[in-house]
TORDOSE-470614 format. One record per residue: chain; x, y, z of N, C-alpha, C in turn. Coordinates in steps of 0.05 Angstrom, whole numbers, plus 5000, padded with zeros to 4 digits. Atoms other than C-alpha are relative to their C-alpha. Layout:
c|n_u|n_v|n_w|ca_u|ca_v|ca_w|c_u|c_v|c_w
A|X|Y|Z|X|Y|Z|X|Y|Z
...
This chain:
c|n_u|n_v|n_w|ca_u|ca_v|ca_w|c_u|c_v|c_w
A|5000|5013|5026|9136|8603|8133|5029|5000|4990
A|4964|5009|5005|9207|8574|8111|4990|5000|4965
A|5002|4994|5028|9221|8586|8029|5025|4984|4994
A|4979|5010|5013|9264|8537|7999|5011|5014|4967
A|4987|5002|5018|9306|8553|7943|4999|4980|4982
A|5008|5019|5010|9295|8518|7887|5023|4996|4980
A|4982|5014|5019|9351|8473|7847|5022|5024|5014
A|4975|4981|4992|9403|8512|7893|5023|4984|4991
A|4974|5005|5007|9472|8499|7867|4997|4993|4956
A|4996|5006|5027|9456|8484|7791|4987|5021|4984
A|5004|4969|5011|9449|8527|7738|4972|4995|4979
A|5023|5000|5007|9392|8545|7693|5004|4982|4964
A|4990|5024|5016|9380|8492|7634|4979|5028|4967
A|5009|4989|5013|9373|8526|7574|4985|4980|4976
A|5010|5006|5029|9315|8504|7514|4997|4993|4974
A|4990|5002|5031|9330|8477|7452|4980|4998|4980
A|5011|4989|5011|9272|8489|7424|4991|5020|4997
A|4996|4961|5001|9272|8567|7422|5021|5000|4979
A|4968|4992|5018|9343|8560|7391|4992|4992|4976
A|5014|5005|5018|9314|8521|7345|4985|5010|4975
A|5012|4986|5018|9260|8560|7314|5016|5021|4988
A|4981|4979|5009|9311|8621|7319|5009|4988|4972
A|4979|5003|5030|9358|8583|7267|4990|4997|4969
A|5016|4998|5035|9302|8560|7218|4987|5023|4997
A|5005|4983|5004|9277|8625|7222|5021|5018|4984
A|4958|4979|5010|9347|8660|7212|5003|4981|4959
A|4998|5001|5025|9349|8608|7150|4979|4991|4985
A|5020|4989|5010|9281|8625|7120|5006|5030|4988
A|4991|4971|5009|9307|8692|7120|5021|4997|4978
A|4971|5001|5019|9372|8678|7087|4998|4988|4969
A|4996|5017|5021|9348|8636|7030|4971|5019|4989
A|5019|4990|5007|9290|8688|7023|5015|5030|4981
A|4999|4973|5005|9328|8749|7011|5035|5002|4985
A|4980|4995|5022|9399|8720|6972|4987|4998|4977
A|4998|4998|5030|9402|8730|6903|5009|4983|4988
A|4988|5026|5013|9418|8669|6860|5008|5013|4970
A|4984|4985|5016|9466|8689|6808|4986|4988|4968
A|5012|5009|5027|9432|8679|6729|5029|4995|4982
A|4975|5013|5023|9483|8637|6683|4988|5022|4981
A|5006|4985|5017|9497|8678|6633|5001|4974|4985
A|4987|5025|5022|9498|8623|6565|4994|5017|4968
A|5000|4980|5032|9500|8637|6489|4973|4976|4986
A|5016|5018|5015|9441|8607|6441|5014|4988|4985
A|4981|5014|5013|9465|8553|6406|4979|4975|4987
A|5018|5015|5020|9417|8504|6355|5018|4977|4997
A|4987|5015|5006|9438|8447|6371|4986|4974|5009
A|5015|5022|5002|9403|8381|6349|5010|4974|5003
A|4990|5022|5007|9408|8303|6358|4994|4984|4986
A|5000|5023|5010|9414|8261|6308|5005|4972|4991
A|4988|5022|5003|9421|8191|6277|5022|5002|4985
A|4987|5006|5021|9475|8209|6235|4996|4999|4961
A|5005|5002|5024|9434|8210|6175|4999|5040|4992
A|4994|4976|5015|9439|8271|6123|4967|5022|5016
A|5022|4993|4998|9380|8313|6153|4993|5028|4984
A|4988|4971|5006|9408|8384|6117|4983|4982|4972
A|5007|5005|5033|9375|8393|6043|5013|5017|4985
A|4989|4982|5013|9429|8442|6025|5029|4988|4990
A|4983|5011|5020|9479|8432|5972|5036|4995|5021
A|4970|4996|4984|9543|8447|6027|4997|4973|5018
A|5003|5020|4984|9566|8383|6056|5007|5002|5025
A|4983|4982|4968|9573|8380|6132|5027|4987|5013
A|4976|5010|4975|9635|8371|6172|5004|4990|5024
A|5006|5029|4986|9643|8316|6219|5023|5008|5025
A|4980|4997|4989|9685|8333|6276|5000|4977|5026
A|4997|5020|4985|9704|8271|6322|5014|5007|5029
A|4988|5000|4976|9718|8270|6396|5008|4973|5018
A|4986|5033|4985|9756|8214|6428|4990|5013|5037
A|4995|4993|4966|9764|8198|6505|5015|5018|5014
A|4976|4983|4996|9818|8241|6510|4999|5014|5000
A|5013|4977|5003|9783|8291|6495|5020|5017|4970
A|4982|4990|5018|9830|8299|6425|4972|5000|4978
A|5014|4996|5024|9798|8325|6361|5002|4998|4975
A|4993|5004|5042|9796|8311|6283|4973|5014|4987
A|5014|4991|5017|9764|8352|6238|5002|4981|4978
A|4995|5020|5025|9746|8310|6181|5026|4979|4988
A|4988|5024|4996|9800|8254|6201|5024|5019|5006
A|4993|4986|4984|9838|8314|6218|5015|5008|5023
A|4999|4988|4957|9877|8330|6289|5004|5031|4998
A|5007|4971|4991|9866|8400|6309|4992|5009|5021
A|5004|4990|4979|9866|8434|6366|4972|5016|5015
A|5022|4990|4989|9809|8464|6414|5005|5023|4984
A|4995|4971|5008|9831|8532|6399|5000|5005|4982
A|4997|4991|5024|9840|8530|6325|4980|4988|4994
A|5013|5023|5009|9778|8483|6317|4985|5027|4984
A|5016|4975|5018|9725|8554|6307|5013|5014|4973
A|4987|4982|5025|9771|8592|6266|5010|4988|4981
A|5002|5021|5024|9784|8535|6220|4973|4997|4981
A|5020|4995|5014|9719|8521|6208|4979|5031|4993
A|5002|4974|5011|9702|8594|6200|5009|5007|4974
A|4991|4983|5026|9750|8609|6142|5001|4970|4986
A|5009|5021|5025|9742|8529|6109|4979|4996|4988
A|5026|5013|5011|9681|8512|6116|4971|5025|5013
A|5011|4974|4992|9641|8576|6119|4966|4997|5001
A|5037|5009|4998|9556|8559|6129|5001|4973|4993
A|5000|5029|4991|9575|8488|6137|4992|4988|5023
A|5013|5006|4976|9530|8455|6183|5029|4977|5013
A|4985|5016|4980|9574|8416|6243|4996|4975|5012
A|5000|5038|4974|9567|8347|6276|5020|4991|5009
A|4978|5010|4978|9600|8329|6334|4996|4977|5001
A|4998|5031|4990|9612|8260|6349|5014|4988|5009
A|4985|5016|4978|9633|8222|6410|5009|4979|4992
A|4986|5026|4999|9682|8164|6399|5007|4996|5022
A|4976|5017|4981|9716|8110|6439|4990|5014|5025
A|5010|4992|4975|9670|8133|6498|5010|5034|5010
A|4997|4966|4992|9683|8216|6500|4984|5000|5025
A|5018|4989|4981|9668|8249|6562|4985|5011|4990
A|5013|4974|5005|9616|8302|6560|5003|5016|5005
A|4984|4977|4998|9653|8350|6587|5017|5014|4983
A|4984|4993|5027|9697|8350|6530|4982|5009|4971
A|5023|5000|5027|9633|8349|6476|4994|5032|5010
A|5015|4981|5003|9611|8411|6521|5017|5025|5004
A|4975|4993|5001|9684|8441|6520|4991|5011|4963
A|5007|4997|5033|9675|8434|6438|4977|5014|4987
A|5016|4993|4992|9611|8462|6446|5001|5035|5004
A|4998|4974|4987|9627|8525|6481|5019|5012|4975
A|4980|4986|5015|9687|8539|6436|4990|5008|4974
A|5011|4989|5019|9646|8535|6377|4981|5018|4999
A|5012|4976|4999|9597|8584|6398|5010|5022|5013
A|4988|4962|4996|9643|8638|6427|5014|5003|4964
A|4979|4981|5034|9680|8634|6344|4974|5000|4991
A|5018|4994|5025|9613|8636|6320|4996|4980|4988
A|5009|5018|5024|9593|8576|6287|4972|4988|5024
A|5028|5009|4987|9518|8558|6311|4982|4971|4997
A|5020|5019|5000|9492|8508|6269|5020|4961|4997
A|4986|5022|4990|9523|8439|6306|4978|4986|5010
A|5021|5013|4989|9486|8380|6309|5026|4977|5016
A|4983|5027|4990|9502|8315|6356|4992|4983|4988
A|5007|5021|5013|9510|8253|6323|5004|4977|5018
A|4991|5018|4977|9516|8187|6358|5021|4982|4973
């Protein structure tokens, strides 16, 4: 009885489906057992309106305008990001806020204006269009 050798000279072909399962297995695991990091953010009451008076309190509100440029005017105003909170902190002290986008504002800039006013503390900011 003669025994051939079988596929003499070539080598062995490896599976690619084995490897396969391995990897979606490997990332089943991986997406099972990271931790996805929780935004920290701050509460912030902040409504949209048409622009009309919606407040029934005697303090009028302050209007702060954002261009494309992402530049700012407090009540016709220019003023800087940085001094925008602490302005209205010691002027206009429980004066409700409305932001409003001009001349096409990004949103990045509205949520720039946004952030700054709720790290100085001022909460109650509505959007106006």
């Amino acid at each position: 009885m003669q025994l051939r050798e079988r596929n003499r000279g070539s080598s062995p072909m490896i599976g690619l489906t084995p490897l396969i399962d391995v990897v979606f297995i490997l990332l089943i695991f991986f997406m099972l057992a990271s931790s996805f990091l929780d935004w920290k953010g701050f509460e912030m009451s902040v409504a949209i309106t048409d622009g009309k008076a919606t407040s029934q309190s005697d303090v009028l509100p302050v209007t702060i305008n954002v261009d494309a440029d992402g530049k700012l005017s407090l009540s016709g105003e220019a003023v800087s990001l940085s001094a925008l909170a602490p302005m209205l902190v010691r002027d206009h002290a429980n004066a409700p806020v409305r932001l409003r986008p001009i001349n096409g504002a990004n949103l990045q800039h509205l949520i720039e204006v946004m952030d700054a006013l709720g790290r100085g503390g001022v909460t109650d900011v509505d959007l106006v269009e």
